[in-house]
N, C-alpha and C positions, 0 to 999 in steps of 0.2 A: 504494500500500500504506500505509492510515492508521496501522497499530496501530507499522509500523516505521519509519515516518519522524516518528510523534508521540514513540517509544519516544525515538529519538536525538534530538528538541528538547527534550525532559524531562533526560536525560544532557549534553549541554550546557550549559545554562544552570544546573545544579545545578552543573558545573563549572570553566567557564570563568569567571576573576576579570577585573578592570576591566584592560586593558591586557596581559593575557597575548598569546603570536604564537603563531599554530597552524599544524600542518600537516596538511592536508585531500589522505590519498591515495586516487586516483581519485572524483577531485569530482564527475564526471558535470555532469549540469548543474547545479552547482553548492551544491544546497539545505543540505548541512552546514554549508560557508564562509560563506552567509549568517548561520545560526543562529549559528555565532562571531562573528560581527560583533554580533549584533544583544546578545547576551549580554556583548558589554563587550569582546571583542579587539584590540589596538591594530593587529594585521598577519596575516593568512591568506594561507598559499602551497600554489592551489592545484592539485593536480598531476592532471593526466587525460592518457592516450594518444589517445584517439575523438576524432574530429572535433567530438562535441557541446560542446567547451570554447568554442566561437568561438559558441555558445547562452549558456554559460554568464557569457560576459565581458557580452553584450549584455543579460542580465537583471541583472548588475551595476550596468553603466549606468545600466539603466531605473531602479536602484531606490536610484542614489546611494550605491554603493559598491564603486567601482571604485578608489576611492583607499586603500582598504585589506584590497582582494584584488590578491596577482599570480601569476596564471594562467602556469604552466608547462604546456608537451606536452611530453609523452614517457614513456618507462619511469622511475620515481622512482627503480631502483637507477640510473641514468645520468645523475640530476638531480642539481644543487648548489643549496644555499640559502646566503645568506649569514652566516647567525645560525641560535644553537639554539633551539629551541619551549619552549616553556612545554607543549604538548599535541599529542598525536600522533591522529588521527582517520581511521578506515578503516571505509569498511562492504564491503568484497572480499568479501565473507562468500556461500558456495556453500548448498544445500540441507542441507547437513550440513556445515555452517561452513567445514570448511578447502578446500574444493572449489576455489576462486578464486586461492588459491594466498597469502592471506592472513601463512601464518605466515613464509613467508622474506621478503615484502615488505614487513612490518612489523617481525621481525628488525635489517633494512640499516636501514629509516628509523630506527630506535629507537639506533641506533649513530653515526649521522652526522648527524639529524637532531633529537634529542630532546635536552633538559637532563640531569641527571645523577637530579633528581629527577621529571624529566618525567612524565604522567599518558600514558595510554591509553585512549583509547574506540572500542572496547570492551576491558574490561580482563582478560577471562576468558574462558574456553569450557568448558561439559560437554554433551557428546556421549553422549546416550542412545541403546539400542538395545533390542528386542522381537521376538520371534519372532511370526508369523501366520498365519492361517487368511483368507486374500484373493482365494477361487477367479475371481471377476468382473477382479478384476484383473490374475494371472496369465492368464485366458484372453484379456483383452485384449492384453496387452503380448507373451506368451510364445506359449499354445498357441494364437494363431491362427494364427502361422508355419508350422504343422504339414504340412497338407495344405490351405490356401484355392484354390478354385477351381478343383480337381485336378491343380494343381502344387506339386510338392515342394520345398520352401522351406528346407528343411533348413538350407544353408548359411546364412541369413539368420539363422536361429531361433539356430543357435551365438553369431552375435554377438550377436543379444536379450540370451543369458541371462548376458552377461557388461559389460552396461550397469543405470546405473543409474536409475528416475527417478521424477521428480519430481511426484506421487500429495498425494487429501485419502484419508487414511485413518481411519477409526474406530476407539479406543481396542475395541470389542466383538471387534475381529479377531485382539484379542493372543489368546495361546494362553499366555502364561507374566507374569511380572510384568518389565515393563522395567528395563533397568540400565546404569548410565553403563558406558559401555564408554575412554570416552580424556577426561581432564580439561585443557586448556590456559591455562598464565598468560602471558598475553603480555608480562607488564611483566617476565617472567624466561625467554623464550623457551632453550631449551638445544640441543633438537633437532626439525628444521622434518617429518622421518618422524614419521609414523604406525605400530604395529603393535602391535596387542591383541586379548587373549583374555579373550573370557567365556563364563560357561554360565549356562544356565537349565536349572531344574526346569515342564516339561508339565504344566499345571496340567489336563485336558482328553483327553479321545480326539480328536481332530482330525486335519487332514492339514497339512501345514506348504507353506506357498505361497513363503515370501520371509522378510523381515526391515522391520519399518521403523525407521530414523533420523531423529533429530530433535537440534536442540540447544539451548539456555539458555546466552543472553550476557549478561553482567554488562556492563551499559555502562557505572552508574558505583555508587556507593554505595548510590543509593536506586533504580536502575531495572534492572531485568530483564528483557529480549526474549527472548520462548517462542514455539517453533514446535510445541511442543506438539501432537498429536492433539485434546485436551482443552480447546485452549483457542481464543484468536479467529485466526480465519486469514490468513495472511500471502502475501503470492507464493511465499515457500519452499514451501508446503504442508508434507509428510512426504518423504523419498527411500526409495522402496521399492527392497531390494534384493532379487529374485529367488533360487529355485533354478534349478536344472536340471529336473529334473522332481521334482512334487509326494512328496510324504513321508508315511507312513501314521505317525501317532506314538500310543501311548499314555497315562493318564495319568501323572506322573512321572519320564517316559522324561527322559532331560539329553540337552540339545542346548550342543557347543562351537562359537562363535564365532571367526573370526580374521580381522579387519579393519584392512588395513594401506594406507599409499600412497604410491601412483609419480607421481613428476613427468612431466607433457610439457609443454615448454616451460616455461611459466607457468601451465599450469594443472596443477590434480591430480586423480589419479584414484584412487579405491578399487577394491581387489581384497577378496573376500570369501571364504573356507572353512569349511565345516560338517564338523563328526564328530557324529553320533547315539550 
């Protein structure tokens, strides 16, 4: 994914000064910690639970900078560092940002591992939401459960319509004009739930299919990562969220919104309600 992994070497290097220590949670195979190295860090600790970290030390190696990365496994709230960061770095980030379970994990690190003045990347979240007209899509994800192949699928379709995913959708499907529905500062995280209401005005005679979400991360000052409908695509794509079944609407009809979320485990899930 070029537009997200150039987005976060542009946010780094705008960032990170000659000598700052950072901390890189869930490094994956490691390509953030390098970009702090390479942008002037004196020390990166980085932390991954997957196996890919034993990848991640080896392209270290390779690339002469193993003497100022050290690669922790495990869960970061369970990790200790020795010293505070100068910068806190997380891309946990889910199709609709907090999916990955980002805010409480970044929460803990921001309390045990960050400076007093510590920086964030990424330092924000807004969380946009649209109502739609996506019949190809619902018919794929939802009503093909129906009746395929002359079995009644029913019970399967129940849990379709209560998952969410992960869709390119076209800005032409909205039916109303989008709206942040949940704004997040991480660098003042207070509360790691989700739960908000919005409404839109029916701009359209249409039939209402789902919702689509998207969000805009502020990584640092001068960069901003869009997953936009509108704009270049990313692996996140859009996260479509479904009805139940299709909705006849008119123009100007309001549709209420209520999108809130549940932990499991470590990850997060959205639950969603509509009032016409």
């Amino acid at each position: 994914d070029k537009e997200r992994v150039k987005a976060f070497q542009r946010a780094i290097f705008e960032t990170v000064k000659k000598g700052d220590i950072v901390v890189d949670l869930g490094t994956g195979i490691g390509i953030l910690a390098f970009f702090a190295v390479q942008a002037g860090a004196k020390r990166v600790y980085a932390i991954e639970q997957g196996d890919i970290i034993k990848i991640a030390r080896e392209i270290a190696d390779k690339n002469g900078m193993s003497n100022k990365i050290i690669f922790l496994k495990g869960d970061s709230r369970e990790i200790s560092i020795p010293e505070k960061t100068d910068l806190l770095i997380s891309e946990i980030i889910g199709c609709f940002a907090l999916d990955e379970g980002i805010l409480e994990l970044v929460s803990d690190a921001k309390e045990r591992f960050l400076k007093e003045k510590g920086i964030i990347i990424p330092n924000s979240f807004k969380m946009w939401l649209a109502p739609l007209e996506a019949e190809e899509i619902y018919n794929q994800k939802v009503a093909f459960w129906e009746i395929p192949y002359g079995v009644d699928f029913s019970p399967a379709k129940e849990r379709v319509i209560n998952c969410t995913w992960s869709e390119e959708i076209k800005k032409t499907n909205f039916i109303s004009k989008p709206k942040i529905i949940n704004e997040v500062d991480l660098q003042k995280v207070e509360n790691i739930e989700m739960n908000k209401v919005v409404t839109f005005s029916v701009e359209r005679d249409s039939i209402l299919h789902g919702f689509c979400g998207w969000f805009e991360a502020k990584l640092s000052k001068g960069v901003l990562l869009s997953t936009a409908p509108d704009g270049p695509l990313t692996h996140w794509r859009q996260l479509f969220f479904p009805v139940k079944e299709p909705i006849k609407l008119d123009k100007e009809d309001k549709i209420t919104a209520r999108v809130s979320t549940t932990r499991l485990g470590r990850s997060v899930v959205y639950n969603w309600f509509i009032d016409i």
